[in-house]
C-alpha positions as CSV (number, residue, x, y, z in Angstrom):
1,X,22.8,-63.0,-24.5
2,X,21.6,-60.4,-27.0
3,X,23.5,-57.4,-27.4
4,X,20.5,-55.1,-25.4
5,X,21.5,-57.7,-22.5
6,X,24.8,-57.0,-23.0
7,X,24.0,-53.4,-23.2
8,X,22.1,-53.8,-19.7
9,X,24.5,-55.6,-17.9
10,X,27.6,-53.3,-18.5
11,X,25.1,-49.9,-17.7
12,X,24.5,-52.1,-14.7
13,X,28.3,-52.0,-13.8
14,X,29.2,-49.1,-14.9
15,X,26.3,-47.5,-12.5
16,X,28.2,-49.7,-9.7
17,X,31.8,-48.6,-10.5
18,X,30.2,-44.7,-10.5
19,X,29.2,-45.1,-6.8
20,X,32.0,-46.7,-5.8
21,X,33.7,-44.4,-7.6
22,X,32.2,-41.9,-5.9
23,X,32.2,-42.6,-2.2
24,X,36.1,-43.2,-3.0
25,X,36.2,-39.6,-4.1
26,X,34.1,-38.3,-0.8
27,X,36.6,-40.3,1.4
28,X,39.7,-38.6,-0.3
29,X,38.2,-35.6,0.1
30,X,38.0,-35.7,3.5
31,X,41.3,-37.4,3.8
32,X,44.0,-35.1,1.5
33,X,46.4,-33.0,2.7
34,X,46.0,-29.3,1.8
35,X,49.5,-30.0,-0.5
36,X,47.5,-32.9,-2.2
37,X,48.8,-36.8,-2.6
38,X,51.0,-37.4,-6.2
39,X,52.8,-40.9,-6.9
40,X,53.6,-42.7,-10.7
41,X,49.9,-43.6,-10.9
42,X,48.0,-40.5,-9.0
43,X,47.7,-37.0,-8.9
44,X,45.0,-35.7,-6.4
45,X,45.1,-31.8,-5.4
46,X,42.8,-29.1,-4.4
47,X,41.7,-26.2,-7.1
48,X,39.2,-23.5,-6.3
49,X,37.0,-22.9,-8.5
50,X,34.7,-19.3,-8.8
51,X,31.2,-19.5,-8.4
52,X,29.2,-16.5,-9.2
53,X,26.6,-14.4,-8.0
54,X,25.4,-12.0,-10.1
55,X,23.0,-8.4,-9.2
56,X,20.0,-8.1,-9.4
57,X,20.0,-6.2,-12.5
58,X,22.1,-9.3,-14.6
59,X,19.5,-11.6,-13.3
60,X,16.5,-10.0,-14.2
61,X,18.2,-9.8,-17.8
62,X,18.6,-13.5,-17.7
63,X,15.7,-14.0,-16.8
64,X,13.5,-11.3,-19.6
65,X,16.4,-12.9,-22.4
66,X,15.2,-16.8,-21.1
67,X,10.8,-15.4,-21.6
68,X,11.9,-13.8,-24.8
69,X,13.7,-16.8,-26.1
70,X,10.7,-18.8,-25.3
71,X,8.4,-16.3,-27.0
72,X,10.2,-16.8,-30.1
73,X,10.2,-20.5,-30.2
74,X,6.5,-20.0,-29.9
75,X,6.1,-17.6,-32.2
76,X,8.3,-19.3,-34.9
77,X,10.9,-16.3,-34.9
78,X,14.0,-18.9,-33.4
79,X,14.5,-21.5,-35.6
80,X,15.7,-24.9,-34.7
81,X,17.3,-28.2,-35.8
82,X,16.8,-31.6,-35.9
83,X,19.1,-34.3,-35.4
84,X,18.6,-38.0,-35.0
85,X,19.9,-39.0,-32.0
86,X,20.0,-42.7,-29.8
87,X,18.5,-43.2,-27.1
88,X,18.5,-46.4,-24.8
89,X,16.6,-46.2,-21.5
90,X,16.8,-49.1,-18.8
91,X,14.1,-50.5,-17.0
């Protein structure tokens, strides 16, 4: 077995352990306590987390900054870097 076979094979579990992985998480979800679960092995608990929702105003600024940004990589005003980088993709 080459080592791109090798490389498929383990993408190919890993992708099977995610899913598992995550219908485990959707069933805990829907089974913990709202004081959580904790043993030697296991610590599962509930945070909250903020999500934001900003005026009006703050998102027309994101939005003119992200046009101007893109005005500038056209224009050759931002400046960029390149970096080698791998990439594998599966078929």
């Amino acid at each position: 077995m080459t080592i791109y076979e090798q490389y498929i094979q383990t993408q190919l579990q890993i992708d099977t352990l995610e899913k598992m992985k995550e219908s485990l998480r959707e069933t805990i979800s829907k089974e913990l306590p709202d004081d959580g679960f904790k043993d030697e092995k296991i610590n599962a608990f509930w945070t909250m987390k903020k999500n934001w929702k900003y005026s009006p105003k703050v998102e027309g600024l994101t939005a003119e900054l992200k046009t101007t940004k893109k005005q500038e990589e056209e224009n050759g005003i931002a400046t960029s870097e390149e970096t080698k980088q791998l990439t594998i993709k599966i078929k």
